[in-house]
C-alpha positions as CSV (number, residue, x, y, z in Angstrom):
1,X,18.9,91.5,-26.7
2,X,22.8,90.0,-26.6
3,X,23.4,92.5,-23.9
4,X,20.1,91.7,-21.5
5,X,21.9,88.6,-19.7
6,X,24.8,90.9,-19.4
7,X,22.2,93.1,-17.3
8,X,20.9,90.9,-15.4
9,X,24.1,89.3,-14.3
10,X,25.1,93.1,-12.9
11,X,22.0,93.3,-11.4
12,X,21.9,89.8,-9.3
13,X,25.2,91.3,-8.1
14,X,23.9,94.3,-5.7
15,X,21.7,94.4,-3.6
16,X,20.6,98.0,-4.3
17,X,19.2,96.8,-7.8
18,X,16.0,95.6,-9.1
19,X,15.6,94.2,-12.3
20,X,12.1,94.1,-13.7
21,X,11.5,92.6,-17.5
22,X,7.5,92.6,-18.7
23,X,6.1,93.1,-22.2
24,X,9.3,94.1,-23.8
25,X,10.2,96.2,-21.3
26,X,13.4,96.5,-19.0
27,X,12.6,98.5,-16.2
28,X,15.7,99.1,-13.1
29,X,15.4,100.2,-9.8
30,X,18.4,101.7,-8.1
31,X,18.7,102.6,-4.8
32,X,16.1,102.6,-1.7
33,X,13.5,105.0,-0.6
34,X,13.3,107.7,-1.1
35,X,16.1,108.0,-3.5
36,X,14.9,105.5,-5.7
37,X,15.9,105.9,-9.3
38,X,13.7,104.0,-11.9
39,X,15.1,103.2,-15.7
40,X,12.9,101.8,-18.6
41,X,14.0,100.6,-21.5
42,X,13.2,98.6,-24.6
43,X,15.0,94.9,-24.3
44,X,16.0,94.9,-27.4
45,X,17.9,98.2,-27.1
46,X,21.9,96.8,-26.6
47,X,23.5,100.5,-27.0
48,X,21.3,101.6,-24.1
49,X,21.5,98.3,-22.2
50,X,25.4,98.3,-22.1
51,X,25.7,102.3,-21.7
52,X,23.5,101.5,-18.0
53,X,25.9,98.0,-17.8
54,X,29.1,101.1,-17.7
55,X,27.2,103.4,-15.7
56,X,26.0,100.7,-13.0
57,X,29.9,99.0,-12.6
58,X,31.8,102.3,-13.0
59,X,30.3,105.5,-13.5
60,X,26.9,107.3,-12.6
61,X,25.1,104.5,-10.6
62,X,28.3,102.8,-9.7
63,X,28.2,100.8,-5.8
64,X,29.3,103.3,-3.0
65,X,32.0,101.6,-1.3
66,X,34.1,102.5,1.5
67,X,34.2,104.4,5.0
68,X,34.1,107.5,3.8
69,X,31.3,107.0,1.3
């Protein structure tokens, strides 16, 4: 659960993010409609909560940024 605050700070950050945390359960939104992506997992889970920490600030889910983009 060390890495959950981690999350949440990443998440306050975009605006294309939605954290959601009920019943033991860490669910993320990314993206708008209709390409919408949802995540859930376990809050207690810190390999899979920093593995979507890298891929939300540099790989996979990473901000689009730019002209070109």
């Amino acid at each position: 659960m060390k890495q959950l605050g981690n999350l949440a700070i990443v998440c306050a950050r975009r605006s294309d993010v939605l954290l959601q945390i009920q019943g033991g359960v860490v669910c993320i939104y990314i993206g708008t409609e209709p390409q919408r992506e949802s995540i859930s997992l376990n809050w207690e889970d810190d390999i899979k909560i920093t593995e979507l920490i890298r891929k939300l600030n540099f790989g996979q889910y990473a901000e689009k940024r730019g002209k070109n983009v």
